[in-house]
TORFIZA-225041 format. One line per field, with one value per residue: residue in three letters; x, y, z of N, C-alpha, C in turn. Coordinates in nm, 4 decimals. Example, Ala and Ser with C-alpha at 12.3 -4.5 7.8 and 13.67 -1.06 7.14 Angstrom:
BEGIN
res <- (ala; ser)
n_c1 <- (1.3190; 1.2850)
n_c2 <- (-0.5690; -0.2250)
n_c3 <- (0.7800; 0.7080)
ca_c1 <- (1.2300; 1.3670)
ca_c2 <- (-0.4500; -0.1060)
ca_c3 <- (0.7800; 0.7140)
c_c1 <- (1.3200; 1.2900)
c_c2 <- (-0.3300; 0.0030)
c_c3 <- (0.7800; 0.7870)
END
This chain:
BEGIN
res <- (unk; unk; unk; unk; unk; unk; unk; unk; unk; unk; unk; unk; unk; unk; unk; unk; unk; unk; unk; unk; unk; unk; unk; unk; unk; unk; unk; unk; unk; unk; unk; unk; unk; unk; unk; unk; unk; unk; unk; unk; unk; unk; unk; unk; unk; unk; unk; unk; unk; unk; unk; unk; unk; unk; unk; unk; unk; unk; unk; unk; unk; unk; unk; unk; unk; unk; unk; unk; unk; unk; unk; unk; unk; unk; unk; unk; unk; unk; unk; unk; unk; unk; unk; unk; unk; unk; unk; unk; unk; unk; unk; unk; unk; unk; unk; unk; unk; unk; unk; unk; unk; unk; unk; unk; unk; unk; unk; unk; unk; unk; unk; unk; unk; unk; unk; unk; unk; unk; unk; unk; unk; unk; unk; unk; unk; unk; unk; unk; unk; unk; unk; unk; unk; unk; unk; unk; unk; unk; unk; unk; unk; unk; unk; unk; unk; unk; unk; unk; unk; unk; unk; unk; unk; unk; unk; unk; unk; unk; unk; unk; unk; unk; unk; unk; unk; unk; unk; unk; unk; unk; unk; unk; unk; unk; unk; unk; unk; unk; unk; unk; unk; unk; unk; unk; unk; unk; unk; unk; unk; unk; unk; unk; unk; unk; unk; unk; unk; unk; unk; unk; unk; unk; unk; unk; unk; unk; unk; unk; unk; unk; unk; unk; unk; unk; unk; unk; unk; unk)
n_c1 <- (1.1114; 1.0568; 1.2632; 1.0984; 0.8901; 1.0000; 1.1402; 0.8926; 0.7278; 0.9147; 0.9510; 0.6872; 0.6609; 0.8430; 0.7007; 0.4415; 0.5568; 0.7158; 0.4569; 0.3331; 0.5437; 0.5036; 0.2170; 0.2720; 0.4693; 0.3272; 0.1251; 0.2568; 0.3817; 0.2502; 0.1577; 0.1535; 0.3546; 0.5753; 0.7995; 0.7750; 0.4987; 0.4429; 0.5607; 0.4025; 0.1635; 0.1648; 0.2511; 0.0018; -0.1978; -0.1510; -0.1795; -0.4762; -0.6622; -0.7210; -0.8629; -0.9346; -0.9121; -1.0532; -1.0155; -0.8701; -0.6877; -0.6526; -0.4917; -0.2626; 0.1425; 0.0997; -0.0787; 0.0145; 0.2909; 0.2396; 0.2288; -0.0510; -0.1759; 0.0020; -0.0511; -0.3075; -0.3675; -0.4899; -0.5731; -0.4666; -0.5021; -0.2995; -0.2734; -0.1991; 0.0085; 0.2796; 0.3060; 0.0890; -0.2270; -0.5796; -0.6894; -0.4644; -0.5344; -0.7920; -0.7231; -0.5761; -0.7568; -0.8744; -0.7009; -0.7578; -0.8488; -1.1290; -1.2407; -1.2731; -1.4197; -1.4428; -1.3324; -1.1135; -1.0718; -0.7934; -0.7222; -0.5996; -0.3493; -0.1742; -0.2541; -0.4068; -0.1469; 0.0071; -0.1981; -0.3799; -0.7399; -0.9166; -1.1963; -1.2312; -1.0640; -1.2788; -1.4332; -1.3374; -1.3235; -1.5536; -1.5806; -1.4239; -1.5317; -1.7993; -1.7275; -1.6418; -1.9028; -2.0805; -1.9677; -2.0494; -1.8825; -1.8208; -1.7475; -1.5437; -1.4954; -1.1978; -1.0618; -0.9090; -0.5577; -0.4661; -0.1897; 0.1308; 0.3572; 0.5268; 0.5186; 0.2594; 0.1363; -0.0960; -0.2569; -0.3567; -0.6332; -0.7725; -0.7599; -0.9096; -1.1661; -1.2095; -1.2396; -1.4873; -1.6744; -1.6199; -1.7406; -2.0076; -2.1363; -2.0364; -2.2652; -2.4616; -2.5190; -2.5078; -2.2922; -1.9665; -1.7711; -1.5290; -1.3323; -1.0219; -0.8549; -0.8953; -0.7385; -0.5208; -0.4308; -0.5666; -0.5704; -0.5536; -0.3599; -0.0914; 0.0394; 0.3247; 0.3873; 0.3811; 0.5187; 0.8113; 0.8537; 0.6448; 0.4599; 0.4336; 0.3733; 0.4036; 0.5244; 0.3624; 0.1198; -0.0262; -0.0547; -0.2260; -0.4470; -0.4951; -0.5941; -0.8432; -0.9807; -1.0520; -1.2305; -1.4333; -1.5613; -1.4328)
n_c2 <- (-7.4185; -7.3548; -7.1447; -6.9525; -6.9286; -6.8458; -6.5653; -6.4487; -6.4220; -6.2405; -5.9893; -5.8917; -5.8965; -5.6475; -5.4352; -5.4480; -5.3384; -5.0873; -4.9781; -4.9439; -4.7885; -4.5273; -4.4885; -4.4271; -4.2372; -4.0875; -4.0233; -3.9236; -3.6496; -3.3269; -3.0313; -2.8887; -2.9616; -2.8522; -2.6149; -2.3106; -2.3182; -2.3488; -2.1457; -1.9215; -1.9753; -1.9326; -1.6669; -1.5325; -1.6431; -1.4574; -1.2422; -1.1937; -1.0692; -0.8317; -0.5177; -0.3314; -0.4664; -0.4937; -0.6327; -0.9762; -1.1362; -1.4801; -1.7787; -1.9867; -1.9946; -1.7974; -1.6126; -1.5783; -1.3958; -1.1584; -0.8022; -0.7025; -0.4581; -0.2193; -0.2740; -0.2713; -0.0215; -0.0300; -0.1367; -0.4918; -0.7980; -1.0409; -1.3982; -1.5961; -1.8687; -2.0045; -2.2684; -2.4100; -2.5967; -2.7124; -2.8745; -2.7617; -2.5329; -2.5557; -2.6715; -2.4018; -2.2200; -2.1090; -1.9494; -1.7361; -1.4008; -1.2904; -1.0390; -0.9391; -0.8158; -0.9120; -1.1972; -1.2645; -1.5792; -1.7746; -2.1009; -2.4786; -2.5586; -2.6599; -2.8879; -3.0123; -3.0322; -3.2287; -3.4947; -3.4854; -3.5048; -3.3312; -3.3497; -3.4090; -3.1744; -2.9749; -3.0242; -2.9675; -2.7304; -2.6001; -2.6279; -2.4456; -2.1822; -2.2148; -2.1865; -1.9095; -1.8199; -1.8754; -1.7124; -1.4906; -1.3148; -1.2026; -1.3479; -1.4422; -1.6222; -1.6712; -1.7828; -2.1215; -2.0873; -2.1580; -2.3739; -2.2926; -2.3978; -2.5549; -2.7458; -2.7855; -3.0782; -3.3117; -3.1316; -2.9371; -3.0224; -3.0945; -2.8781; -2.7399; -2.8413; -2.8416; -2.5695; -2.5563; -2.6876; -2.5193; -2.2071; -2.3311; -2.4239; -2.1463; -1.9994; -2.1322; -2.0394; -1.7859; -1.6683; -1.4818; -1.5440; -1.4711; -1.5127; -1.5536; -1.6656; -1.6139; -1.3765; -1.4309; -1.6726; -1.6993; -1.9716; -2.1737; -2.2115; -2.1096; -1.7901; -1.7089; -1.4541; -1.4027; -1.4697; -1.6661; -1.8845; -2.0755; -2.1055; -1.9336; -1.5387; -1.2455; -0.9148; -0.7351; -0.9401; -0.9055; -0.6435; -0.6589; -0.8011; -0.7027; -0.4434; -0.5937; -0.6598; -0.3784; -0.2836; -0.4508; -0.2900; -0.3412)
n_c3 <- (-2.5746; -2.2942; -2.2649; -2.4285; -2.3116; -2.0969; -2.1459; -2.2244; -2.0346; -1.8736; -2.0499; -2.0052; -1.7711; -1.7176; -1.8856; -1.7036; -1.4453; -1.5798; -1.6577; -1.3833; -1.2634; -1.4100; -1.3281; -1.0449; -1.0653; -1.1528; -0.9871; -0.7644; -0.7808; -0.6798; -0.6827; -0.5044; -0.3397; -0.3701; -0.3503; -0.4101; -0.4599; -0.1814; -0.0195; -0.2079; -0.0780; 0.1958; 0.1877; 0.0845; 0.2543; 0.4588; 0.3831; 0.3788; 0.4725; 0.3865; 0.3387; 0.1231; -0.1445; -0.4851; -0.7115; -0.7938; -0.9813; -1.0769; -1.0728; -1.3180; -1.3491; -1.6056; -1.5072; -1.2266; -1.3555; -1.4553; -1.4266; -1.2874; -1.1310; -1.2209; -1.4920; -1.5555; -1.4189; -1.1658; -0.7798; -0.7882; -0.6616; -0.7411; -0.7666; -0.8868; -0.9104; -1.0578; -1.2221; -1.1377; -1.0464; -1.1134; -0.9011; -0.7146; -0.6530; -0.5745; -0.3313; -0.1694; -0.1871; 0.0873; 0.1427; 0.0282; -0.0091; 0.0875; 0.0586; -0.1509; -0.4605; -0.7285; -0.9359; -1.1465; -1.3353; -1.4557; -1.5811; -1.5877; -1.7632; -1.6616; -1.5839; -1.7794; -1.9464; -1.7924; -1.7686; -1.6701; -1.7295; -1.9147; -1.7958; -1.5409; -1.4868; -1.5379; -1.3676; -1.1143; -1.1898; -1.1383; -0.8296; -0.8150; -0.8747; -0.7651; -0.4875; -0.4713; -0.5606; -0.3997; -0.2224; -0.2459; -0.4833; -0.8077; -1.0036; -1.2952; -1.5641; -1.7182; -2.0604; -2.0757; -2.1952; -2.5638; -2.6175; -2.7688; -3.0512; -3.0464; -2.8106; -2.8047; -2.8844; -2.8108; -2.6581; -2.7134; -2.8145; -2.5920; -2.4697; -2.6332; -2.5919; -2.3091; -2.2750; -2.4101; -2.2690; -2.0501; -2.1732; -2.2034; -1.9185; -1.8512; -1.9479; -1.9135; -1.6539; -1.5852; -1.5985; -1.6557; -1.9528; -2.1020; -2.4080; -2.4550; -2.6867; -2.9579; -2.9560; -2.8878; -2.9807; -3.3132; -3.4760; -3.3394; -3.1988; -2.9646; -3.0819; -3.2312; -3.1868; -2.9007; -2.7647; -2.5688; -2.5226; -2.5950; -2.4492; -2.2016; -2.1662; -2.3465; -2.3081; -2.4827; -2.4918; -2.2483; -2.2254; -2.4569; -2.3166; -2.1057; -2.1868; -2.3709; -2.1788; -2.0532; -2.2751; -2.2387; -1.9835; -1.7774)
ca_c1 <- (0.9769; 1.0669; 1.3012; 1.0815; 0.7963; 1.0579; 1.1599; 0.7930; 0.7075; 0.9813; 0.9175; 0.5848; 0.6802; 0.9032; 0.5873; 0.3782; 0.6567; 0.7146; 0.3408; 0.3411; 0.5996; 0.4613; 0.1399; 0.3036; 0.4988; 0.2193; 0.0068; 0.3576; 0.3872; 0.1973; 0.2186; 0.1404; 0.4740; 0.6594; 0.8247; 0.7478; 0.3617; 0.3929; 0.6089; 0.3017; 0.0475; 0.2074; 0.1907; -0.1453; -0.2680; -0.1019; -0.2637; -0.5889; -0.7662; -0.6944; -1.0009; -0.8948; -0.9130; -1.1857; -0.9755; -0.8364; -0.6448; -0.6323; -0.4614; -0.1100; 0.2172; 0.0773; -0.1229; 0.1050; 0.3940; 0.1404; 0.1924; -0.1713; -0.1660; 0.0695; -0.1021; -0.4602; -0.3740; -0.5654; -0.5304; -0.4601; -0.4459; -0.2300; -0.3549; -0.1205; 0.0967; 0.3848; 0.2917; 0.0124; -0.3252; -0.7021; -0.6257; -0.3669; -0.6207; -0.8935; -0.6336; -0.5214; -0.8691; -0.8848; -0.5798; -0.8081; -0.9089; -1.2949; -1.3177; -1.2701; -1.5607; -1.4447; -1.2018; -1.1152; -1.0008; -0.8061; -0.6359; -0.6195; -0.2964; -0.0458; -0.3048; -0.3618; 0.0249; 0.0658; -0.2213; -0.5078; -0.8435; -1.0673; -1.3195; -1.2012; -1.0548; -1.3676; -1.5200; -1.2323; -1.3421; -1.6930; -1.5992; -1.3393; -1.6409; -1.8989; -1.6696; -1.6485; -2.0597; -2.1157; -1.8922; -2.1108; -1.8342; -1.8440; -1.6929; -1.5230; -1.3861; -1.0708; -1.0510; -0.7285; -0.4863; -0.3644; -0.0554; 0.2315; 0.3774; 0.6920; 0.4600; 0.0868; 0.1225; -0.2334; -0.2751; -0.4600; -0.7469; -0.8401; -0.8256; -1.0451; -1.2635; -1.2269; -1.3046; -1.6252; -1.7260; -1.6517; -1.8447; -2.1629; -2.1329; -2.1058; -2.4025; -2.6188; -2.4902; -2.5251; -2.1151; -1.9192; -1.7004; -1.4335; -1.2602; -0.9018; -0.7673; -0.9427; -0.6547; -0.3742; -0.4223; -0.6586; -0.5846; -0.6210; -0.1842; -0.0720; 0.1081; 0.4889; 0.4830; 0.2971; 0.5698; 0.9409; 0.8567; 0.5267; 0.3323; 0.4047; 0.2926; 0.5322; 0.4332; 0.2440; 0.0304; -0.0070; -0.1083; -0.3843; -0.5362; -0.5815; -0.6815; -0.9237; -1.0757; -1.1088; -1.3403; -1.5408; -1.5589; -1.3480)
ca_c2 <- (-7.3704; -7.2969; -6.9998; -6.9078; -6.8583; -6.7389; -6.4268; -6.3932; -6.3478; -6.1152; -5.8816; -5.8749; -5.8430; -5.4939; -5.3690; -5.3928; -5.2793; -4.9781; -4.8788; -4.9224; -4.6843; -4.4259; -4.4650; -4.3856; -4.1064; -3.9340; -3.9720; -3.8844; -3.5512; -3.2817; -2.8569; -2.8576; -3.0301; -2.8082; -2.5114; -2.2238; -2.3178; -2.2934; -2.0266; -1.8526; -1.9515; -1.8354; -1.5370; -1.5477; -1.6367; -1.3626; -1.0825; -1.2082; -1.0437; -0.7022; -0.4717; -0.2193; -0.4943; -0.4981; -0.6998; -1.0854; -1.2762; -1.6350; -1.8580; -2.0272; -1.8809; -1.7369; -1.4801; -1.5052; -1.3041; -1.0477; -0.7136; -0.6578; -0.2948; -0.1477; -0.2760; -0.2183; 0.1001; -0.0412; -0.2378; -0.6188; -0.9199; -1.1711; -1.4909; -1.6995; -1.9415; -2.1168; -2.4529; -2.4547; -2.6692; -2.7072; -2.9349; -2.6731; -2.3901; -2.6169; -2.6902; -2.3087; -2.1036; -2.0953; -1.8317; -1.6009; -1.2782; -1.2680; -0.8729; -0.8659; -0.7928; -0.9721; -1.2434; -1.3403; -1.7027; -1.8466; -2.2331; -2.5789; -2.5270; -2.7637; -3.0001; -3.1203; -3.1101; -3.3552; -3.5799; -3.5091; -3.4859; -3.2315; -3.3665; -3.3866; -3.0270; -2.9181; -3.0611; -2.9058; -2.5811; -2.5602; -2.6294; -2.3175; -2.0863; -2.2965; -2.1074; -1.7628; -1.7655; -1.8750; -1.6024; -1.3671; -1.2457; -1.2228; -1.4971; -1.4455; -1.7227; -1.6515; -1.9083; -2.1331; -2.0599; -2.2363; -2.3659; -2.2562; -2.4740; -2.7002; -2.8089; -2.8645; -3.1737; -3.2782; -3.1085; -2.7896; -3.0768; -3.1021; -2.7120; -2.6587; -2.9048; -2.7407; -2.4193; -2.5600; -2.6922; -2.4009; -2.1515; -2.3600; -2.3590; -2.0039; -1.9203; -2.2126; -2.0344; -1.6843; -1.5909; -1.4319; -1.6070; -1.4127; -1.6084; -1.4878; -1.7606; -1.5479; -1.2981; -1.4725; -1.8001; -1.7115; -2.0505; -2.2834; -2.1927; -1.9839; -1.7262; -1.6499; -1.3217; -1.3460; -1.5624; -1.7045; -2.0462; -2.1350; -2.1627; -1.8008; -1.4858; -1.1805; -0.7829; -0.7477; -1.0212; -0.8536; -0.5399; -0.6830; -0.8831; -0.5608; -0.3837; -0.6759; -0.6462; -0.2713; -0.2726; -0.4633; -0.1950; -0.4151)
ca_c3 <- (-2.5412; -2.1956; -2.2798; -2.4970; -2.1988; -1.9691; -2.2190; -2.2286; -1.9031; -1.7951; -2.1218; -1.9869; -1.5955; -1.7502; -1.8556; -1.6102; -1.3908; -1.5864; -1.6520; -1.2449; -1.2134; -1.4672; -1.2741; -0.9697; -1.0303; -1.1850; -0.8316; -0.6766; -0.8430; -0.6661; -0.7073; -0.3206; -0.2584; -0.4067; -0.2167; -0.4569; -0.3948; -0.0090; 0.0172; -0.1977; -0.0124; 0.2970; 0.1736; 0.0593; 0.3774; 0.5561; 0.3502; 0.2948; 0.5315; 0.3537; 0.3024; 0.0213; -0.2984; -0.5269; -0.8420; -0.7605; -1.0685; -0.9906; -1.1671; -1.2875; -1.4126; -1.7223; -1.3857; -1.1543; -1.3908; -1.5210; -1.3275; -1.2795; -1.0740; -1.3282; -1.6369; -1.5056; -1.3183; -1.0394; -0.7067; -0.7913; -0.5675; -0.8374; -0.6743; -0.9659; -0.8799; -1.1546; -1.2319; -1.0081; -1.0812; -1.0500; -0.7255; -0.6135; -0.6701; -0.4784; -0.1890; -0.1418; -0.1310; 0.2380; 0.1980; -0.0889; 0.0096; 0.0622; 0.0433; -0.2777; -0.5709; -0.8437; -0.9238; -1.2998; -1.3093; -1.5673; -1.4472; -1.6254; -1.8675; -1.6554; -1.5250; -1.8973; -1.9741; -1.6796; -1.8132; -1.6287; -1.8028; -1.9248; -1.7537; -1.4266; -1.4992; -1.5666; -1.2284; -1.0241; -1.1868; -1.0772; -0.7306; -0.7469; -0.9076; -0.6765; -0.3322; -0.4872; -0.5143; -0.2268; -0.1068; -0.3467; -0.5204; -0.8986; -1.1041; -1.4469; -1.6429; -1.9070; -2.1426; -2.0960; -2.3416; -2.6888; -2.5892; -2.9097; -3.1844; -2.9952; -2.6855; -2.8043; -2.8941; -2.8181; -2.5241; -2.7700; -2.8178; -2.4899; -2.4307; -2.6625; -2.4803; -2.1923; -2.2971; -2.4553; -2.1116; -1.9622; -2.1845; -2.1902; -1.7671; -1.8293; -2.0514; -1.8345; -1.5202; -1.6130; -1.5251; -1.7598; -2.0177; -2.2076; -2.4953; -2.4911; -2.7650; -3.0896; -2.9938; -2.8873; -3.0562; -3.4028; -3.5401; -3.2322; -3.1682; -2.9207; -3.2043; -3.1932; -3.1593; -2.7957; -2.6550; -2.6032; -2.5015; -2.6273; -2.3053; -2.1395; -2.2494; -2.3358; -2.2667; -2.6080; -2.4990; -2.1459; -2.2754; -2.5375; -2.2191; -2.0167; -2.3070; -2.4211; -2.0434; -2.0757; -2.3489; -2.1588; -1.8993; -1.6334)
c_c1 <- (0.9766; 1.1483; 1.2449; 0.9357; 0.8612; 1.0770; 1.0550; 0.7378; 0.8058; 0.9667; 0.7474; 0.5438; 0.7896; 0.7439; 0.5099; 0.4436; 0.6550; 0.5801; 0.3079; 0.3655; 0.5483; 0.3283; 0.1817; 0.3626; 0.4320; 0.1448; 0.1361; 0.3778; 0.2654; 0.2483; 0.2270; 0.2595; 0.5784; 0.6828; 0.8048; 0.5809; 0.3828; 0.4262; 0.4888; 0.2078; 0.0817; 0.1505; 0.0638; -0.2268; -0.2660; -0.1567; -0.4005; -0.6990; -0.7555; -0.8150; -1.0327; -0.8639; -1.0206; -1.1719; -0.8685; -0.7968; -0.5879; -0.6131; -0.2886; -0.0201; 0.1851; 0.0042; -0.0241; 0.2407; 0.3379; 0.1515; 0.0931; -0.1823; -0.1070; -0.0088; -0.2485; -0.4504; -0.4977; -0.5562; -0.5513; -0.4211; -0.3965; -0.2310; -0.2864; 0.0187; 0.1780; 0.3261; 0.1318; -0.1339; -0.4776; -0.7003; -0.5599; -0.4564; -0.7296; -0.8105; -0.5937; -0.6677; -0.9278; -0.8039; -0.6445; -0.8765; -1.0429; -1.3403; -1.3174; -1.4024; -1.5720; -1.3060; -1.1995; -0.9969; -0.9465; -0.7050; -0.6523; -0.5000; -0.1980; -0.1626; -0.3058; -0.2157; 0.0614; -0.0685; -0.3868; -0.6363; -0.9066; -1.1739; -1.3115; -1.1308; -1.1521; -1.4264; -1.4685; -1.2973; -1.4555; -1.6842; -1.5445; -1.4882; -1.7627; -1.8312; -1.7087; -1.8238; -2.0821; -2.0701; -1.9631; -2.0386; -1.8219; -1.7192; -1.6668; -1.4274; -1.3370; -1.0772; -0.8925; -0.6895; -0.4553; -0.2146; 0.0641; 0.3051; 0.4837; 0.6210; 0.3416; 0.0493; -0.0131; -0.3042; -0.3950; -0.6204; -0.8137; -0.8770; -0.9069; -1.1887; -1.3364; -1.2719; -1.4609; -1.6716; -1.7301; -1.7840; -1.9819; -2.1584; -2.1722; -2.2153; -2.5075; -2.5610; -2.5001; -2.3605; -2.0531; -1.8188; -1.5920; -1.2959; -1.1144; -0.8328; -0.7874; -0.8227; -0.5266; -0.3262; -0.5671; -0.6733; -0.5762; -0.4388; -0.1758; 0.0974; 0.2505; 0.5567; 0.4156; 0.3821; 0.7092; 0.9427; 0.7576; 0.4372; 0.3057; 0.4204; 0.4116; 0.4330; 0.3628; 0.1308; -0.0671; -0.1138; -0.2373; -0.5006; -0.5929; -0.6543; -0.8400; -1.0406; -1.1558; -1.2015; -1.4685; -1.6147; -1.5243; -1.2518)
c_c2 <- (-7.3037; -7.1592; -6.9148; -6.7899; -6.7523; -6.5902; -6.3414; -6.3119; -6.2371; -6.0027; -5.8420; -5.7922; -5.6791; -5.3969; -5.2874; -5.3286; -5.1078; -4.8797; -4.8083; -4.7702; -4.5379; -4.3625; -4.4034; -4.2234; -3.9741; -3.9286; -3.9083; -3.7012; -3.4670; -3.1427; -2.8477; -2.9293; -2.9695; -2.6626; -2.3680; -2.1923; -2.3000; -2.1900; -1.9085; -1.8138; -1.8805; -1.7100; -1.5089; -1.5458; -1.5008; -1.2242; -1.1149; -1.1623; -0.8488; -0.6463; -0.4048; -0.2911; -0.5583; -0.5917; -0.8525; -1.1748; -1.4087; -1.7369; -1.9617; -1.9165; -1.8125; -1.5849; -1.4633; -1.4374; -1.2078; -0.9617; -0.6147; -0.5464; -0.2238; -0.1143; -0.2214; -0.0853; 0.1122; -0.0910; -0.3778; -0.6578; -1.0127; -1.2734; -1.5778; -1.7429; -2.0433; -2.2601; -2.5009; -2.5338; -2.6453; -2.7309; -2.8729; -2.5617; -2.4321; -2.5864; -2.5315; -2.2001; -2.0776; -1.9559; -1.7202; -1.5197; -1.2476; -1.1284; -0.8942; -0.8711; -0.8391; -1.0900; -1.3037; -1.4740; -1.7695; -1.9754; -2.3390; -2.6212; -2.6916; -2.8909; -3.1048; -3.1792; -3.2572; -3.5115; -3.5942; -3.5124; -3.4212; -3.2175; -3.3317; -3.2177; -2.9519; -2.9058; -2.9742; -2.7177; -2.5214; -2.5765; -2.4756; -2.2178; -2.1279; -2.1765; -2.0069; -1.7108; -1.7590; -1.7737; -1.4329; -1.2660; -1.3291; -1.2702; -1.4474; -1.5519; -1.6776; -1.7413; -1.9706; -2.1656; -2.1781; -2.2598; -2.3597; -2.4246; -2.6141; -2.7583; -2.8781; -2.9921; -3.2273; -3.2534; -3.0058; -2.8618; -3.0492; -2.9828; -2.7075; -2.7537; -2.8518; -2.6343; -2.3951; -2.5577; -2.5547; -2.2590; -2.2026; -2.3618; -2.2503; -1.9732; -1.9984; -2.1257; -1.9057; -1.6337; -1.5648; -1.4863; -1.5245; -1.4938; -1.5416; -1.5820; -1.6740; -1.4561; -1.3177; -1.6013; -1.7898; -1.8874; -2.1752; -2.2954; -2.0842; -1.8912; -1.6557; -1.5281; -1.2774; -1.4220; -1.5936; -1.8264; -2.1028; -2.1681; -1.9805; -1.6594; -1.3261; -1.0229; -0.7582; -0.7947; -0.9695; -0.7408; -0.5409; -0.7051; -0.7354; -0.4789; -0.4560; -0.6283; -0.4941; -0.1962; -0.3085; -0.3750; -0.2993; -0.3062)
c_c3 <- (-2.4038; -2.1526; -2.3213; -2.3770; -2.1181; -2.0161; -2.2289; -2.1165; -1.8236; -1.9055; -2.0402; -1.8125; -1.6537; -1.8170; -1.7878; -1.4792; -1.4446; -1.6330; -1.4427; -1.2208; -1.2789; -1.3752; -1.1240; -0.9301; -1.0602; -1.0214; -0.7402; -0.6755; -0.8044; -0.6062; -0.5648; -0.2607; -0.3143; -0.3302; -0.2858; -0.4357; -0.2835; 0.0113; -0.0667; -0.1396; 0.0995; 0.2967; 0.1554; 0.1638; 0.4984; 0.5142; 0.3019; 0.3352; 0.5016; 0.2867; 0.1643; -0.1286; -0.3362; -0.6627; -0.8050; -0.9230; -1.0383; -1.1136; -1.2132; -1.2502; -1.5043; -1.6180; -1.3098; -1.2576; -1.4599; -1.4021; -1.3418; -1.2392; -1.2184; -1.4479; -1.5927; -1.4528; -1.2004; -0.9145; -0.7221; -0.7026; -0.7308; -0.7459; -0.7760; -0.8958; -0.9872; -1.1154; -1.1268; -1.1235; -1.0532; -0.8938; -0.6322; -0.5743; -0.5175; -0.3261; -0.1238; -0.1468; -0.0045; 0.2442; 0.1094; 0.0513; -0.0123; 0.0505; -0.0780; -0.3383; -0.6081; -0.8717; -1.1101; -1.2401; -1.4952; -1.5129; -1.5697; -1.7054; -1.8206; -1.5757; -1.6609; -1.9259; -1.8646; -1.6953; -1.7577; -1.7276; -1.8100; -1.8422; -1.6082; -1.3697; -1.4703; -1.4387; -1.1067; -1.0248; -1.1108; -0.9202; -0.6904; -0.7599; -0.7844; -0.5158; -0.3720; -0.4894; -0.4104; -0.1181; -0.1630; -0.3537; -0.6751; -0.9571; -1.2465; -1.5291; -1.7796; -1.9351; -2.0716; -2.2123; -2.4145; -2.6112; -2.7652; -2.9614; -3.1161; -2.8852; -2.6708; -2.7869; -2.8653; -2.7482; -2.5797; -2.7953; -2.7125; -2.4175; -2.4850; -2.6031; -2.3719; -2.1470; -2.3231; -2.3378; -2.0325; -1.9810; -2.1782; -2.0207; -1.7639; -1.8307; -1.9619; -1.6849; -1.4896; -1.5377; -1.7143; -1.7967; -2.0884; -2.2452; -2.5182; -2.6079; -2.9161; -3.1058; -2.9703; -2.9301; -3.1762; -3.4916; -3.4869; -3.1822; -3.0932; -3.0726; -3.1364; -3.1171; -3.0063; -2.7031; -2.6766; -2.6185; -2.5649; -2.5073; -2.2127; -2.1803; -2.2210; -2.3501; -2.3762; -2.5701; -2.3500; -2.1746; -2.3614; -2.4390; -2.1553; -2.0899; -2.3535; -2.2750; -1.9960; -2.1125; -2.3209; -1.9995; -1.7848; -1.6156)
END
């Protein structure tokens, strides 16, 4: 009976041991400690006081590897950062560029993958949109994307969550919403032929987006 406790209690002490550690290394794990984020912001900070841009994409990797000027044939600030987060986004708008006009935001993709919550996503967002008014410059929220077929796992639930939240914000907030998932995810998947990996987005997909934004006279 007494082995039988003792086996008990140390299956039980590995446990809570390794929920510990799970819990830990998730609070351990932050985009702002990583050296590809600073070395952005850096930069960021250093040109932000530039007068001559009127177009600001802000957002992960899926923005930052989009060459906005080119494809737009206009002047872009790309304001995306790989892997980056709501929290990272929050932490780094001191270094945005207040001349600008307009900033389309699209953000939330790796905060779910890493476990965060919709909800708290959601909250994060309204503070980023919450600065840019206040700076009365116009606000456009992209949907965030379907993530593709080997990664979703049930991360595509909580986008579309997310997305809900976001367009009703919009529509109660009067800012503009544009649903990019109808054309690069019709069936709630980001679709094969818009990607290598399933998460980032290949010149096809590039080309629809600017196109898609066009129509809207952006």
């Amino acid at each position: 009976m007494k082995n039988k406790l003792l086996i008990t209690f140390f299956i039980g002490m590995f446990f809570v041991t390794s929920s510990a550690d799970e819990v830990k290394k998730s609070e351990e794990w932050k985009i702002q400690n990583d050296p590809y984020y600073k070395h952005k912001v850096s930069q960021f900070e250093m040109l932000k006081d530039r007068n001559n841009i009127e177009i600001m994409m802000l957002g992960d990797s899926i923005t930052d590897e989009g060459e906005w000027s080119e494809l737009w044939g206009k002047i872009v600030q790309n304001r995306g950062i790989s892997g980056d987060t709501t929290s990272g986004v929050l932490d780094r708008l001191y270094t945005l560029n207040l001349n600008t006009k307009r900033v389309f935001i699209m953000i939330g993709v790796n905060d779910i993958m890493r476990g965060v919550s919709e909800d708290i996503v959601f909250e994060n967002y309204k503070k980023i949109i919450k600065f840019f008014q206040d700076k009365n410059i116009d606000v456009v929220i992209q949907s965030t994307l379907y993530i593709g077929e080997s990664r979703k796992q049930n991360f595509n639930v909580k986008i579309e969550k997310l997305n809900q939240n976001l367009e009703e914000f919009a529509k109660s907030n009067k800012i503009v919403f544009i649903n990019l998932n109808p054309i690069f995810a019709p069936q709630k998947t980001l679709l094969k032929s818009f990607t290598k990996d399933d998460l980032h987005l290949n010149a096809d997909a590039y080309k629809l987006w600017i196109e898609t934004l066009k129509k809207l006279k952006y």
